[in-house]
Legacy VTK file of the C-alpha trace (Angstrom):
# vtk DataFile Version 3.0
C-alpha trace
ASCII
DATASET POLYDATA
POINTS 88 float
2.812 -7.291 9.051
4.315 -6.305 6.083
5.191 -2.569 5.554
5.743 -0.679 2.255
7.339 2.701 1.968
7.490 4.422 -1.463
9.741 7.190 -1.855
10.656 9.921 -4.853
14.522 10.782 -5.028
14.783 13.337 -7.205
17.271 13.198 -9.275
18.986 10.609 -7.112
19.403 12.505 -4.167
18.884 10.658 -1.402
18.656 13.924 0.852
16.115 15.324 -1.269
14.054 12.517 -0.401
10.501 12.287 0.230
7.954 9.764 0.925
4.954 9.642 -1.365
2.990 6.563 0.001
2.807 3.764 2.626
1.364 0.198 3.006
1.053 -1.425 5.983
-0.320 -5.051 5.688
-1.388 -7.340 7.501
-2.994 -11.081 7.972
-6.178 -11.514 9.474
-6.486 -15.056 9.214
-4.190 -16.574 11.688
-1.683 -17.043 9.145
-3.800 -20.094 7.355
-2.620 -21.317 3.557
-5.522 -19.331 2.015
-5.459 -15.509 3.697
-6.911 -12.807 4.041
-4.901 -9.265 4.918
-6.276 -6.197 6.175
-4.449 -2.944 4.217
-3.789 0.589 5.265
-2.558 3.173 2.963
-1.635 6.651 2.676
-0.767 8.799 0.108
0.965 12.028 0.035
-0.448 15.127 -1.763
0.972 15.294 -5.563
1.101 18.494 -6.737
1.415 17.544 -10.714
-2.101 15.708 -10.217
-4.294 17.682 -8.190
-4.871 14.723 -5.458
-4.931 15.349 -2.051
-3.073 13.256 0.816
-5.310 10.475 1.731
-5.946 7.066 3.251
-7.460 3.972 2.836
-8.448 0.948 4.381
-9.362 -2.441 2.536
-8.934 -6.102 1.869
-7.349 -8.448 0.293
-8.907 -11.680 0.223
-8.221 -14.923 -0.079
-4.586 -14.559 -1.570
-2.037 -17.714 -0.838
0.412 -17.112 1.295
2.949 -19.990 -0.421
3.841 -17.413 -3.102
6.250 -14.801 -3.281
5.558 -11.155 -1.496
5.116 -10.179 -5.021
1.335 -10.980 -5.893
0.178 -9.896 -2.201
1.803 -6.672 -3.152
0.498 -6.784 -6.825
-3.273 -7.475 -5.283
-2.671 -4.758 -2.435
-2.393 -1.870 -5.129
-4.855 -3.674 -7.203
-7.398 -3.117 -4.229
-5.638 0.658 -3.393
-6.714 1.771 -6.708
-10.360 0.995 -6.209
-10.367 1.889 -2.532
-12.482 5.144 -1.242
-9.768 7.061 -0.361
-10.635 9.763 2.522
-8.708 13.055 2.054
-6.516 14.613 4.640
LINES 1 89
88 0 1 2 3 4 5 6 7 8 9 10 11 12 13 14 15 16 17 18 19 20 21 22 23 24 25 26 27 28 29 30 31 32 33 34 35 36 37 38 39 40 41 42 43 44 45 46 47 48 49 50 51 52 53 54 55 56 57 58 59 60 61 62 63 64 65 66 67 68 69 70 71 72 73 74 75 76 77 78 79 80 81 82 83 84 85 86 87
């Protein structure tokens, strides 16, 4: 399973940290060349937008796993930003 923590440092701070969303994903497909990955994400509430904290569950299909982590992240928020995301 891979897991993905994104964070906002304001200003550099590392104690001023906070985390603003979270990935967690992992392969359903017995780890075959070809693979699919079931995805979990959450988001924090952001203020500046108006979006609430949520989460999401999806796929990502098919994706080969002789690449870098890279494109299964790239395809992960690919699939994130068409996801129905519930609200908290």
């Amino acid at each position: 399973m891979l897991v993905v923590t994104i964070e906002v440092h304001p200003a550099g701070i590392r104690a001023l940290r906070r985390t603003v969303g979270a990935l967690r994903i992992g392969n359903v497909s017995d780890l075959a060349s070809i693979s699919d990955y079931r995805v979990f994400a959450m988001q924090s509430a952001n203020p500046l937008t108006g979006e609430a904290a949520g989460a999401a569950e999806f796929m990502v299909l098919g994706h080969d796993r002789r690449q870098q982590v890279w494109p299964l992240l790239r395809r992960a928020c690919e699939e994130a930003m068409k996801a129905d995301w519930v609200e908290f």
